[in-house]
Biopython code that builds the backbone (N, CA, C, O; Angstrom):
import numpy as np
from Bio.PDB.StructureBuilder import StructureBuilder

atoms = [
    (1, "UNK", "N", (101.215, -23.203, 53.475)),
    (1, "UNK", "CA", (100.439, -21.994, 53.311)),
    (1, "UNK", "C", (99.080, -22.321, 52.738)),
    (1, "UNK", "O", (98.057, -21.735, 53.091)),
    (2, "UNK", "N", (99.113, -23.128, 51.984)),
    (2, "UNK", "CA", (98.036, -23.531, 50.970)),
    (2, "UNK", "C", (97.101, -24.198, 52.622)),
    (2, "UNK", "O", (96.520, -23.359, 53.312)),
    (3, "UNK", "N", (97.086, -25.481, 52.989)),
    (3, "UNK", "CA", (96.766, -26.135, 54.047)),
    (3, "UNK", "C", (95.532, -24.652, 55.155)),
    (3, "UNK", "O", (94.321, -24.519, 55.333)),
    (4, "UNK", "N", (96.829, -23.856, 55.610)),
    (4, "UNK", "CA", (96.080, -23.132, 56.285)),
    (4, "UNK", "C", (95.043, -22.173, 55.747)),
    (4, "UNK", "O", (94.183, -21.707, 56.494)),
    (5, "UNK", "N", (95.124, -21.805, 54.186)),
    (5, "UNK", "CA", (94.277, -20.751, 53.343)),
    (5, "UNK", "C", (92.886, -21.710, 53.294)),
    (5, "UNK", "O", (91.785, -21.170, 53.408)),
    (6, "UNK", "N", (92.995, -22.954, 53.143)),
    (6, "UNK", "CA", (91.885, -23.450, 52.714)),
    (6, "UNK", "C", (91.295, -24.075, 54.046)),
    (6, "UNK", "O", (90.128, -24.465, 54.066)),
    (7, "UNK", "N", (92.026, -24.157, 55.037)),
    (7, "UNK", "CA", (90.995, -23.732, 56.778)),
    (7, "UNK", "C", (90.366, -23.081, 57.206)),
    (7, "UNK", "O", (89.500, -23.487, 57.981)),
    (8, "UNK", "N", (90.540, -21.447, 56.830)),
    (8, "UNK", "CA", (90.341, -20.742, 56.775)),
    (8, "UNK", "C", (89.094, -20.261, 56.167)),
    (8, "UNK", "O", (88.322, -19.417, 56.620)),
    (9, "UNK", "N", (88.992, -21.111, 54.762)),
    (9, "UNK", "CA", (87.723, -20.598, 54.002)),
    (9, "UNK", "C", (86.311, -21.007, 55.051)),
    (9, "UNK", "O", (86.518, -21.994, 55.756)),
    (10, "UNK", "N", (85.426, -20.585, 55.153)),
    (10, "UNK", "CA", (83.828, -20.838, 56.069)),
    (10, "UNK", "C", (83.221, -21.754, 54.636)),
    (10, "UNK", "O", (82.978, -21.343, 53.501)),
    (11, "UNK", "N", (83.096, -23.219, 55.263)),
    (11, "UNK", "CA", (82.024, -23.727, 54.070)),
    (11, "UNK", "C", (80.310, -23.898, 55.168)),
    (11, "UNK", "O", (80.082, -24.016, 56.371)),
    (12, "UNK", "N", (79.652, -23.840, 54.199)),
    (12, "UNK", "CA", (77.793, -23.685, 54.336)),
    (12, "UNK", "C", (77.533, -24.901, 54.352)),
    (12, "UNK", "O", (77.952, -25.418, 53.316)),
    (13, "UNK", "N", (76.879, -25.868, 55.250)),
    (13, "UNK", "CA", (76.280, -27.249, 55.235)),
    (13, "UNK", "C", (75.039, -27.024, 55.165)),
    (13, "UNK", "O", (74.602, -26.067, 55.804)),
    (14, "UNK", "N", (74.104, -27.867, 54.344)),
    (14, "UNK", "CA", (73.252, -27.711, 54.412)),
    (14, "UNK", "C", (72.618, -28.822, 55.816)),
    (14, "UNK", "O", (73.215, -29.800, 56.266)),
    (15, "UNK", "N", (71.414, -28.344, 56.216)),
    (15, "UNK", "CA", (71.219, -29.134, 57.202)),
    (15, "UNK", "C", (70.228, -30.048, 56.977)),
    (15, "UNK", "O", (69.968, -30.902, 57.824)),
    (16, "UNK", "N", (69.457, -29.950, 55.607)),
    (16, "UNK", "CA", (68.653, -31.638, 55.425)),
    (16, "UNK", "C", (69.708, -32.577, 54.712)),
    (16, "UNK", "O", (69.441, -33.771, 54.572)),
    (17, "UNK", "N", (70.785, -32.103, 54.304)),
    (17, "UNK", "CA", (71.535, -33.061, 53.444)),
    (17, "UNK", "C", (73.468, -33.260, 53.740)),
    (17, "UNK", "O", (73.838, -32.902, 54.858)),
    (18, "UNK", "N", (74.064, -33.550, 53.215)),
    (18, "UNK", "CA", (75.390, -33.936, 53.242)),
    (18, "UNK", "C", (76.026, -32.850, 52.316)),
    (18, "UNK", "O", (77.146, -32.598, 52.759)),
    (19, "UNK", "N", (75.872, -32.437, 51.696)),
    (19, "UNK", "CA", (76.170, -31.102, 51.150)),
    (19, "UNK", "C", (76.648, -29.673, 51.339)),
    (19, "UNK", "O", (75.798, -28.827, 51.617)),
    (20, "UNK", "N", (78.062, -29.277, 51.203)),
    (20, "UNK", "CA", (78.206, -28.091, 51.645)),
    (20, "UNK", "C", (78.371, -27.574, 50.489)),
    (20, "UNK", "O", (78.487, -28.100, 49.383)),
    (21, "UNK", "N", (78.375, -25.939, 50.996)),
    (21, "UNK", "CA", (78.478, -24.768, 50.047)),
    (21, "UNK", "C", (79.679, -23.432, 50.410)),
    (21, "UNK", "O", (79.782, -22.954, 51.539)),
    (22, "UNK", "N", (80.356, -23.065, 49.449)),
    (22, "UNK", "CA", (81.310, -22.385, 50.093)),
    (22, "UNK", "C", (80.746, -20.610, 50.518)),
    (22, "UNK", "O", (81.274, -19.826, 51.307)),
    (23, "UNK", "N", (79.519, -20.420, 49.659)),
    (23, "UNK", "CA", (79.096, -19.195, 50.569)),
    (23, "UNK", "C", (77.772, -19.331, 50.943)),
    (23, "UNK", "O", (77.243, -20.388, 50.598)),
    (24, "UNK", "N", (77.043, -18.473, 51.609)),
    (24, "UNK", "CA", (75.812, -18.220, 52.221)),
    (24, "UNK", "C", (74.937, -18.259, 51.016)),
    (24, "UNK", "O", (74.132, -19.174, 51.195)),
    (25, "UNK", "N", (74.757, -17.752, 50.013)),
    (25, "UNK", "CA", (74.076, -17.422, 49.339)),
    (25, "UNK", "C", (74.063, -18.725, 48.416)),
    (25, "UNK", "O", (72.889, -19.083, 48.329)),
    (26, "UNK", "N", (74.729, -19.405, 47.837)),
    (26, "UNK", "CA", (74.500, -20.803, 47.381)),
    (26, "UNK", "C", (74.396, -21.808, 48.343)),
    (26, "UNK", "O", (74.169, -22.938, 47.911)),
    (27, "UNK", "N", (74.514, -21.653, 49.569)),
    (27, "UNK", "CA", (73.523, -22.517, 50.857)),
    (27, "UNK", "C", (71.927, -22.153, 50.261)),
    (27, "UNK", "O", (71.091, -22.863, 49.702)),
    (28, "UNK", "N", (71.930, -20.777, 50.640)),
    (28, "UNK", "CA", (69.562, -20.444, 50.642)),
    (28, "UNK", "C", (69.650, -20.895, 49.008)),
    (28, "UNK", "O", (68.553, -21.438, 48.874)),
    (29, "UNK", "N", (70.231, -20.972, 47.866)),
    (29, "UNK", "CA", (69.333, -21.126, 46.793)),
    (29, "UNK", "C", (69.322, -22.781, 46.698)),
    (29, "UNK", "O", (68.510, -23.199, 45.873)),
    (30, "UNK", "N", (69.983, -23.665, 47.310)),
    (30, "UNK", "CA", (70.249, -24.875, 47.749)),
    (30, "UNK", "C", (68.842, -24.578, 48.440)),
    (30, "UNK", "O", (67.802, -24.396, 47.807)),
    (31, "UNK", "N", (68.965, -24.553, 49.890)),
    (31, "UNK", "CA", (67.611, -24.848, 50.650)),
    (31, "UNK", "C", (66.075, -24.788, 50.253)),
    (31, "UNK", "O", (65.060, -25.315, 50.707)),
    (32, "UNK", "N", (66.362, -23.867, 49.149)),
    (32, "UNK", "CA", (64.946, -23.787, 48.378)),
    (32, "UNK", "C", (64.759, -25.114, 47.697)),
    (32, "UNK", "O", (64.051, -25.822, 48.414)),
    (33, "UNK", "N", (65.082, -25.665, 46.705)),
    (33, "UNK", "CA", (65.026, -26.908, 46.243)),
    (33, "UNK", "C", (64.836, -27.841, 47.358)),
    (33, "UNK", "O", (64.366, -28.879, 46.893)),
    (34, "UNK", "N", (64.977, -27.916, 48.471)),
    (34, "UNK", "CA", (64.331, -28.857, 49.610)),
    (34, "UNK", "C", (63.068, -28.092, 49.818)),
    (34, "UNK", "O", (62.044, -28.776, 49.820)),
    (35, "UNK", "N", (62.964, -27.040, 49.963)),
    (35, "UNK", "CA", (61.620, -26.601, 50.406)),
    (35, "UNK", "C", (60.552, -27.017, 49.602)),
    (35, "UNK", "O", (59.462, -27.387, 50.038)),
    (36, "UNK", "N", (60.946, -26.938, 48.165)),
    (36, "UNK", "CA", (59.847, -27.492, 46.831)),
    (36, "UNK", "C", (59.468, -28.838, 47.638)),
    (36, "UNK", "O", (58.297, -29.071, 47.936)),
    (37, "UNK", "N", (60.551, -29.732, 47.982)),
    (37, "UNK", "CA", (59.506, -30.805, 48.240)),
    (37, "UNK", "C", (59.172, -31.270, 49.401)),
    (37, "UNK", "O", (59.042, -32.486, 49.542)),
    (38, "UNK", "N", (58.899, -30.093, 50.813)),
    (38, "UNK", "CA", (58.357, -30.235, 51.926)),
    (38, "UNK", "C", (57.391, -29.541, 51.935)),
    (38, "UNK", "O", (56.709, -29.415, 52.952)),
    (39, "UNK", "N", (57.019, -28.716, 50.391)),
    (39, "UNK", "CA", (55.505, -27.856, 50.770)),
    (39, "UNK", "C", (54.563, -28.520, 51.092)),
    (39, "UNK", "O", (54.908, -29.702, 51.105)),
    (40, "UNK", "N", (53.369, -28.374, 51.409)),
    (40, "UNK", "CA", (52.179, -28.872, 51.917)),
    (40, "UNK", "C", (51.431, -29.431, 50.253)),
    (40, "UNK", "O", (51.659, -28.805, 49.218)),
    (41, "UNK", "N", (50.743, -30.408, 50.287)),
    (41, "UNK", "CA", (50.075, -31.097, 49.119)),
    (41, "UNK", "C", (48.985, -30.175, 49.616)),
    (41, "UNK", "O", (48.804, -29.937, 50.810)),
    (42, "UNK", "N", (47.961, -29.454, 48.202)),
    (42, "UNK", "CA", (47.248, -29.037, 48.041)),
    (42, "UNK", "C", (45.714, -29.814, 47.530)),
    (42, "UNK", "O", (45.389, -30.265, 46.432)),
    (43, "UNK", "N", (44.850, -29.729, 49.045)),
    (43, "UNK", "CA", (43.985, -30.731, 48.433)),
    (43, "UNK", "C", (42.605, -30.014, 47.707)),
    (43, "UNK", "O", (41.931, -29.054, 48.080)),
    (44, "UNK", "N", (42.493, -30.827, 46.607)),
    (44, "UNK", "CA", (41.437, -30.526, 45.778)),
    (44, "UNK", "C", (39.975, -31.605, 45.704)),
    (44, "UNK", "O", (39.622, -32.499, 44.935)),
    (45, "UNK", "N", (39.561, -31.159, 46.572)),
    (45, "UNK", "CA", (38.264, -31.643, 46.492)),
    (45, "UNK", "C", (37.438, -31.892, 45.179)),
    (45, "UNK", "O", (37.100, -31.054, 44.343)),
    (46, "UNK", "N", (37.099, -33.756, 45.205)),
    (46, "UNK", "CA", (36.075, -33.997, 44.027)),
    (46, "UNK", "C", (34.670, -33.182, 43.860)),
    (46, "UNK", "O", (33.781, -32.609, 44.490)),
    (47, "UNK", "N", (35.195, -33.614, 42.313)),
    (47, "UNK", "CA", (33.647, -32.538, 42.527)),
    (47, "UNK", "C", (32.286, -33.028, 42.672)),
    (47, "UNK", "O", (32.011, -34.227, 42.638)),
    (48, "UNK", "N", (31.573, -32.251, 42.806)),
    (48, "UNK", "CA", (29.802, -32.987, 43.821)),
    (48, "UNK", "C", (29.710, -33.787, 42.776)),
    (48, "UNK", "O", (30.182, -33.528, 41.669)),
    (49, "UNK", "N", (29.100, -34.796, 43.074)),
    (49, "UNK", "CA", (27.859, -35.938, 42.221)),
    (49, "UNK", "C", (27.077, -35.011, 41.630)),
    (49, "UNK", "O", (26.853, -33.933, 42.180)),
    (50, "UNK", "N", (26.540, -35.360, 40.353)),
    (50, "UNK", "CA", (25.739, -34.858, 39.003)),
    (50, "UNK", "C", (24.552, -34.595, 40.252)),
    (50, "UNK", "O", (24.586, -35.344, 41.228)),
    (51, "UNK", "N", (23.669, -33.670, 40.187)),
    (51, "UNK", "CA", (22.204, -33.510, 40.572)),
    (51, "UNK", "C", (21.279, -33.983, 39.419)),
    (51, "UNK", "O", (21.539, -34.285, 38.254)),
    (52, "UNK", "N", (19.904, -33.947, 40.241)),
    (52, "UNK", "CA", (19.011, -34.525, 39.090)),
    (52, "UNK", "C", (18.581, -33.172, 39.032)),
    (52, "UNK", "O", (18.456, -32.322, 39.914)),
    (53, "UNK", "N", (18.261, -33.142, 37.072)),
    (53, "UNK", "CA", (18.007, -31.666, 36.915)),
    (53, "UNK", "C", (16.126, -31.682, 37.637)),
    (53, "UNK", "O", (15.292, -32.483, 38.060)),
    (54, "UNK", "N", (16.257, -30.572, 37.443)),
    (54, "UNK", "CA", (14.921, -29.839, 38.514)),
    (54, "UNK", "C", (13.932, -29.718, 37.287)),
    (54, "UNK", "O", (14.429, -29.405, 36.205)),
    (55, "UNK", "N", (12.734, -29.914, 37.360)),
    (55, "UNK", "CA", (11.869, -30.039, 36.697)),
    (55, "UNK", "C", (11.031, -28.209, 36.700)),
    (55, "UNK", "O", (10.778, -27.684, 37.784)),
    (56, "UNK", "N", (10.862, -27.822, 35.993)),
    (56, "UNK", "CA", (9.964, -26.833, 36.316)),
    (56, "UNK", "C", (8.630, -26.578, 35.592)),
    (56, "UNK", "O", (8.856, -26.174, 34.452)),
    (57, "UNK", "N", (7.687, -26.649, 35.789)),
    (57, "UNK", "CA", (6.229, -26.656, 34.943)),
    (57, "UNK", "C", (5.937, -25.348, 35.957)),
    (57, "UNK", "O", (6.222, -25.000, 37.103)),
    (58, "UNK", "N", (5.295, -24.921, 34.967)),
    (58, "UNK", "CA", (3.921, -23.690, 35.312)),
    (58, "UNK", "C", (2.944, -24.283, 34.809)),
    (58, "UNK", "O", (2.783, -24.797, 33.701)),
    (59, "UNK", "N", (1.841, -24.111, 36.318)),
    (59, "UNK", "CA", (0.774, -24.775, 36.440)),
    (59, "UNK", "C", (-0.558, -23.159, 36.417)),
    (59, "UNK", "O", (-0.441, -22.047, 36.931)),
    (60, "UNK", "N", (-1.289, -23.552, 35.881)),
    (60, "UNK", "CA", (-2.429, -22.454, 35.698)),
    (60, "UNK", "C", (-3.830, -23.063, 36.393)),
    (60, "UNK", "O", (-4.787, -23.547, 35.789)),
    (61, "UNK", "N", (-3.675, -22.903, 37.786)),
    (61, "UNK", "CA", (-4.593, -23.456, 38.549)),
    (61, "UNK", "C", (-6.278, -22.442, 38.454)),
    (61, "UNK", "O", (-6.383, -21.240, 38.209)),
    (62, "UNK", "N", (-7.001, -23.085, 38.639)),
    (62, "UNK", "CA", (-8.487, -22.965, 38.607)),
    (62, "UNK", "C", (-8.959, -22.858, 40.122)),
    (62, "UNK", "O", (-8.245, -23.335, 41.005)),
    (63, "UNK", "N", (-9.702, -22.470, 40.307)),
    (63, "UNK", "CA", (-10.436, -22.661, 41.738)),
    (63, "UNK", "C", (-10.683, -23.430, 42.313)),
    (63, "UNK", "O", (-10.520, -23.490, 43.532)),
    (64, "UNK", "N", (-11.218, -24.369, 41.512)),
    (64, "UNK", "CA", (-11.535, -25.907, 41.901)),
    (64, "UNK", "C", (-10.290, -26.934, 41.742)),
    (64, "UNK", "O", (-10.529, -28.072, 42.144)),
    (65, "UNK", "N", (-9.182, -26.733, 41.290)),
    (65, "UNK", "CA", (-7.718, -27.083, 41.887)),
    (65, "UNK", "C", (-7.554, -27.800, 40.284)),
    (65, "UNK", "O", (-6.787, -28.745, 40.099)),
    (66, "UNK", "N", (-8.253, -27.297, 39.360)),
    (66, "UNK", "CA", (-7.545, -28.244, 38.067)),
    (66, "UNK", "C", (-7.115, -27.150, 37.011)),
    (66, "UNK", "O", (-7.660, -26.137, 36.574)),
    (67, "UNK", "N", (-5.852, -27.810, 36.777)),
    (67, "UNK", "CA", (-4.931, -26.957, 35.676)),
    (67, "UNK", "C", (-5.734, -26.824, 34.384)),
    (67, "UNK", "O", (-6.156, -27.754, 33.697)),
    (68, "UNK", "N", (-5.879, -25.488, 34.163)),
    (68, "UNK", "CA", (-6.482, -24.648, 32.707)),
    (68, "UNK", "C", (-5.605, -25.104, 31.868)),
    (68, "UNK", "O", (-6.134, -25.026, 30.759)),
    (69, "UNK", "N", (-4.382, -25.612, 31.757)),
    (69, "UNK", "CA", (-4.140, -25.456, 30.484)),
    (69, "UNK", "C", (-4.113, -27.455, 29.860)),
    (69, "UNK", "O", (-4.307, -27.902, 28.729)),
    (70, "UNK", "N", (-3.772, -28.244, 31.261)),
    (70, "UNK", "CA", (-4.466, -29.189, 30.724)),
    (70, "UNK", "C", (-5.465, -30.261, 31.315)),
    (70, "UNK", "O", (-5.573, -31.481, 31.187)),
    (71, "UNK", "N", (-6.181, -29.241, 32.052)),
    (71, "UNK", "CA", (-7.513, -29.780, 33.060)),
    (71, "UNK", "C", (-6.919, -30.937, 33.543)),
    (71, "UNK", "O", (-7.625, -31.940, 33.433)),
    (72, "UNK", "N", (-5.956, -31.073, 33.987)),
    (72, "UNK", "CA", (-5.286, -32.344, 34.686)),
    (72, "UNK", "C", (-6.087, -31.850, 36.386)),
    (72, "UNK", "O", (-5.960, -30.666, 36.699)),
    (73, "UNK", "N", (-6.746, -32.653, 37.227)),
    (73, "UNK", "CA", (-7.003, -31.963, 38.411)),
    (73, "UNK", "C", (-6.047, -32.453, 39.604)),
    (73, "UNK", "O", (-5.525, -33.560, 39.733)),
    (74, "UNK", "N", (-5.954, -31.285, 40.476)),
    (74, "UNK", "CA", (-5.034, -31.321, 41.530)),
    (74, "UNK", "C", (-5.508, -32.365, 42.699)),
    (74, "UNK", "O", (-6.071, -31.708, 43.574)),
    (75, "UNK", "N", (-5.483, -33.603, 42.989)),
    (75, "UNK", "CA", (-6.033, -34.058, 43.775)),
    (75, "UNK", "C", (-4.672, -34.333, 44.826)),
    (75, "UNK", "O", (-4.605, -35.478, 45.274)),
    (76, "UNK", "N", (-4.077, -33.800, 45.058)),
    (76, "UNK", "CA", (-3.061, -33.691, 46.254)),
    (76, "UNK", "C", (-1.873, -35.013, 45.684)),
    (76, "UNK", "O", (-1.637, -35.987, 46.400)),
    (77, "UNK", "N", (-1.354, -34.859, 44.581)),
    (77, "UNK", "CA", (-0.346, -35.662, 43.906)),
    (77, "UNK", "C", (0.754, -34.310, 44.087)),
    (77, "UNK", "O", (0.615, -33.087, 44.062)),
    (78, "UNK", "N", (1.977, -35.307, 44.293)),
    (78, "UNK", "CA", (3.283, -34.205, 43.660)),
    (78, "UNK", "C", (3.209, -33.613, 42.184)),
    (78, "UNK", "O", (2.472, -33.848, 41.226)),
    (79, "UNK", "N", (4.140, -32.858, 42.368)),
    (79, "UNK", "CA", (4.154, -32.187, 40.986)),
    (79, "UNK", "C", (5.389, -32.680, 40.063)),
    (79, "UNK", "O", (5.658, -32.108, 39.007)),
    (80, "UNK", "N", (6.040, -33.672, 40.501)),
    (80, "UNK", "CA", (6.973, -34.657, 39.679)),
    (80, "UNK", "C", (5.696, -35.305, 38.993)),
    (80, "UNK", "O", (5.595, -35.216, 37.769)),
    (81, "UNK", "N", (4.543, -36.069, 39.866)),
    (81, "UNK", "CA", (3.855, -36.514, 38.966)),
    (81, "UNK", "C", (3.053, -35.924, 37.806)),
    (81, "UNK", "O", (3.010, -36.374, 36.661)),
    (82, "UNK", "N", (2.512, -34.997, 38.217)),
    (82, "UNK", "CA", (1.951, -34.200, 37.471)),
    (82, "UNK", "C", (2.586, -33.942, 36.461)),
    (82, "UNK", "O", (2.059, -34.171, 35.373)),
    (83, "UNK", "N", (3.797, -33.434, 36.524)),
    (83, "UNK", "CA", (4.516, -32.975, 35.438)),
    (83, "UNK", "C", (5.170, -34.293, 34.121)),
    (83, "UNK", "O", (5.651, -34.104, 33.004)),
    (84, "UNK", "N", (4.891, -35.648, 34.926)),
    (84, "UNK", "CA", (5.463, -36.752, 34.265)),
    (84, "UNK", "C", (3.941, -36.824, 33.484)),
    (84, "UNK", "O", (3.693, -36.882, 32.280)),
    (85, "UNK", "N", (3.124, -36.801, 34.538)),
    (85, "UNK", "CA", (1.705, -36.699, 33.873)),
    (85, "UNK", "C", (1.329, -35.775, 32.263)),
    (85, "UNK", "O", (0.798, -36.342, 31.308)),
    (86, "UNK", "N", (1.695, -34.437, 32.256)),
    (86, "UNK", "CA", (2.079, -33.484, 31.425)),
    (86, "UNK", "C", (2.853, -34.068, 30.486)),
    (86, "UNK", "O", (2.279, -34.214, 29.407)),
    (87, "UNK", "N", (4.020, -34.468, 30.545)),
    (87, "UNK", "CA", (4.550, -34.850, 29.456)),
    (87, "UNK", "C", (4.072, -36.077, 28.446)),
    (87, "UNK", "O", (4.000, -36.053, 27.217)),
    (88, "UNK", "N", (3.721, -37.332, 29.513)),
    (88, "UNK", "CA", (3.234, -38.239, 28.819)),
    (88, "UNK", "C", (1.542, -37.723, 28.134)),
    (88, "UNK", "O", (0.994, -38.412, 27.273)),
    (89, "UNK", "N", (1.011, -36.658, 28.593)),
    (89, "UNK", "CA", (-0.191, -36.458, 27.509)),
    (89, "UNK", "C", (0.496, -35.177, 26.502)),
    (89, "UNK", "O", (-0.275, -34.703, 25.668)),
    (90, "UNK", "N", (1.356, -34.837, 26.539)),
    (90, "UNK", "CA", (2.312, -34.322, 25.506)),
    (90, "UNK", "C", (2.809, -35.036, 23.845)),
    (90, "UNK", "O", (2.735, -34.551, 22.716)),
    (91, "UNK", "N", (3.335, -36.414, 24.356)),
    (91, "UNK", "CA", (3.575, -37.013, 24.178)),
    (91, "UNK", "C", (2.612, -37.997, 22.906)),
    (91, "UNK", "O", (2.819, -38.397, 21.760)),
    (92, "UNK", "N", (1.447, -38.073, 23.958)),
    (92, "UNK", "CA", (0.792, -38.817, 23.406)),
    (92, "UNK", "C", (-0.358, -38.172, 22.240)),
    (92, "UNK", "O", (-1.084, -38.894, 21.557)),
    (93, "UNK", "N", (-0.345, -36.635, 22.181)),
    (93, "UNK", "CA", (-0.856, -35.522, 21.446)),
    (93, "UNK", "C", (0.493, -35.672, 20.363)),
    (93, "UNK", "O", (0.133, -36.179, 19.301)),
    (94, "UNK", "N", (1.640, -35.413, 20.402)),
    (94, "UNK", "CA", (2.524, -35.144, 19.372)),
    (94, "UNK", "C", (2.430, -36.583, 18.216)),
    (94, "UNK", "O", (2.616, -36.504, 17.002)),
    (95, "UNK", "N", (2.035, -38.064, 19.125)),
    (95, "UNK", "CA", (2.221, -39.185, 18.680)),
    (95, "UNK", "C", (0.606, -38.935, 17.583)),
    (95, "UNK", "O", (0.566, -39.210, 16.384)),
    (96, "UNK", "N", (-0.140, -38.574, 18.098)),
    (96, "UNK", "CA", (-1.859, -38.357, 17.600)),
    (96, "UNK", "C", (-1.549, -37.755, 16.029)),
    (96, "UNK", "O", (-1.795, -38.371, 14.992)),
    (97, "UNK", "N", (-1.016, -36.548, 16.112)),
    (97, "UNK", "CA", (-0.750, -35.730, 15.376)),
    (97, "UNK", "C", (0.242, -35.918, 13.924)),
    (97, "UNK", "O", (0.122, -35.529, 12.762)),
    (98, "UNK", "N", (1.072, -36.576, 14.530)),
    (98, "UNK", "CA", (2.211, -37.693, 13.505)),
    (98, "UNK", "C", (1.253, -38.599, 12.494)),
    (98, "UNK", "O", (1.288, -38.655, 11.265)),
    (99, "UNK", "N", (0.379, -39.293, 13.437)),
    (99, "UNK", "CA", (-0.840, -40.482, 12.485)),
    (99, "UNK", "C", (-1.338, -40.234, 11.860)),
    (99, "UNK", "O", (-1.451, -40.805, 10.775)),
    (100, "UNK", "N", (-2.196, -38.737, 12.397)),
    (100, "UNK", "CA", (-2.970, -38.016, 11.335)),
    (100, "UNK", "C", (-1.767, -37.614, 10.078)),
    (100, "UNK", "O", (-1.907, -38.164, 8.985)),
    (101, "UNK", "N", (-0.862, -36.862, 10.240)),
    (101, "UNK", "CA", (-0.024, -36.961, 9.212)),
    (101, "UNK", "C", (0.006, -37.423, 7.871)),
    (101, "UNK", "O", (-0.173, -37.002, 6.728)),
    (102, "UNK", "N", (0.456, -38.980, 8.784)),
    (102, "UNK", "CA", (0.876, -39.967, 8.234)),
    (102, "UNK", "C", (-0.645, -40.228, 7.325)),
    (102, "UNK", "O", (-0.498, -40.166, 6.105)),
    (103, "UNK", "N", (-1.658, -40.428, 7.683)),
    (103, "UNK", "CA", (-2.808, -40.704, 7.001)),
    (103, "UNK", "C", (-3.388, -39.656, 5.997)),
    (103, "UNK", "O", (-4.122, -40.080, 5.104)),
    (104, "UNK", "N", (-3.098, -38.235, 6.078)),
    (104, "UNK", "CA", (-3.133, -37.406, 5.178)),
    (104, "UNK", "C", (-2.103, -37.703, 4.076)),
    (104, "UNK", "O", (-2.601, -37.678, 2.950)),
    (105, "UNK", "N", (-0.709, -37.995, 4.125)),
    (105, "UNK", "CA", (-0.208, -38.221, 2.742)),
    (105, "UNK", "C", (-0.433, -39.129, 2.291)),
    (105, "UNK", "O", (-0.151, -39.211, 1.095)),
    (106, "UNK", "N", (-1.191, -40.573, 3.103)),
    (106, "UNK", "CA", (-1.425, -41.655, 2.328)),
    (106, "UNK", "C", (-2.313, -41.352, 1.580)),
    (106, "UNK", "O", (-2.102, -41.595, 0.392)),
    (107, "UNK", "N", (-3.761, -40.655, 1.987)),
    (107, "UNK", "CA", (-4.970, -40.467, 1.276)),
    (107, "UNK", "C", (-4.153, -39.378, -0.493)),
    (107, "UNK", "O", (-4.383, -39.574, -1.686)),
    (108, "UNK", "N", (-3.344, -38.452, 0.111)),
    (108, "UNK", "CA", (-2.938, -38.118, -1.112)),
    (108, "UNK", "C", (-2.068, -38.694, -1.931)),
    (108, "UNK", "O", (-1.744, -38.031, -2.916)),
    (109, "UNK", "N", (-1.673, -39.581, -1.814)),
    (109, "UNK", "CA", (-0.677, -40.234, -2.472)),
    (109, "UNK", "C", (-2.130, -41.600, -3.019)),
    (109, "UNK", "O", (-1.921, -41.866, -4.203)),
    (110, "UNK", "N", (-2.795, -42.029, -2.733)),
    (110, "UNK", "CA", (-3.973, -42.435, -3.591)),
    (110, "UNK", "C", (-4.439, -41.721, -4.399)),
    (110, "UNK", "O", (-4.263, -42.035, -5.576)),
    (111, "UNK", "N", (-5.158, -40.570, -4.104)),
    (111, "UNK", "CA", (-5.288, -39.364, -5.338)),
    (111, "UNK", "C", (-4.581, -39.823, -6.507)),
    (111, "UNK", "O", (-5.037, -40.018, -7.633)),
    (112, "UNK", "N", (-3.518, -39.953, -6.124)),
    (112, "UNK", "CA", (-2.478, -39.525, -7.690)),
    (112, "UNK", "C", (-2.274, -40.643, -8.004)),
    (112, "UNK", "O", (-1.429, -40.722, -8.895)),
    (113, "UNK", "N", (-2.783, -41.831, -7.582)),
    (113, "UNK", "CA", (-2.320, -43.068, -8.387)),
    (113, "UNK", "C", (-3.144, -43.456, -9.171)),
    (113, "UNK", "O", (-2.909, -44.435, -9.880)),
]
sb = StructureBuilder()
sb.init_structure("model")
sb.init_model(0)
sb.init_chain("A")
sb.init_seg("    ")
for serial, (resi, resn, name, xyz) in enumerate(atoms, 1):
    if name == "N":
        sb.init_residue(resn, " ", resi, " ")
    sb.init_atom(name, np.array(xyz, "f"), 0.0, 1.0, " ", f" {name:<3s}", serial, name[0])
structure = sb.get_structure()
């Protein structure tokens, strides 16, 4: 009796594996766990290369093509140069300005000695 009861029962195979299941419903929660690892890989694109940052100057042009604010004249140069131009007489004004400084506390620091 036993022999034929358990013929009788319907077992669930799964069909990627060797595995059966005695009902339907623990077959699909079985098949899901194969599905986890036949999903599609999700591709994530690197991200862009660093840009070079963008320079921006405002230029206060004159008629005659030279910048008012530091009579640099426009003689058909880029404005990377120009603007490298700009900084290095920036530069070289902030460095001016430091000396004088520097030579004002020396003169006072004689005073007091």
């Amino acid at each position: 009796a036993n022999a034929t009861a358990a013929q009788s029962v319907a077992t669930y195979r799964c069909p990627k594996c060797p595995r059966t299941f005695p009902t339907a419903g623990a077959l699909r929660f079985h098949e899901a766990t194969h599905a986890q690892d036949t999903q599609p890989k999700v591709f994530i694109a690197p991200p862009p290369p660093p840009q070079e940052p963008v320079v921006s100057v405002s230029f206060r042009i004159s008629a005659d093509g030279e910048c008012q604010g530091c009579q640099i004249s426009l003689d058909g140069r880029s404005l990377s140069e120009l603007a490298a131009e700009q900084v290095a007489t920036a530069e070289r004004a902030a460095a001016l300005i430091k000396a004088r400084n520097v030579e004002k506390v020396q003169r006072q620091r004689q005073r007091y000695t």
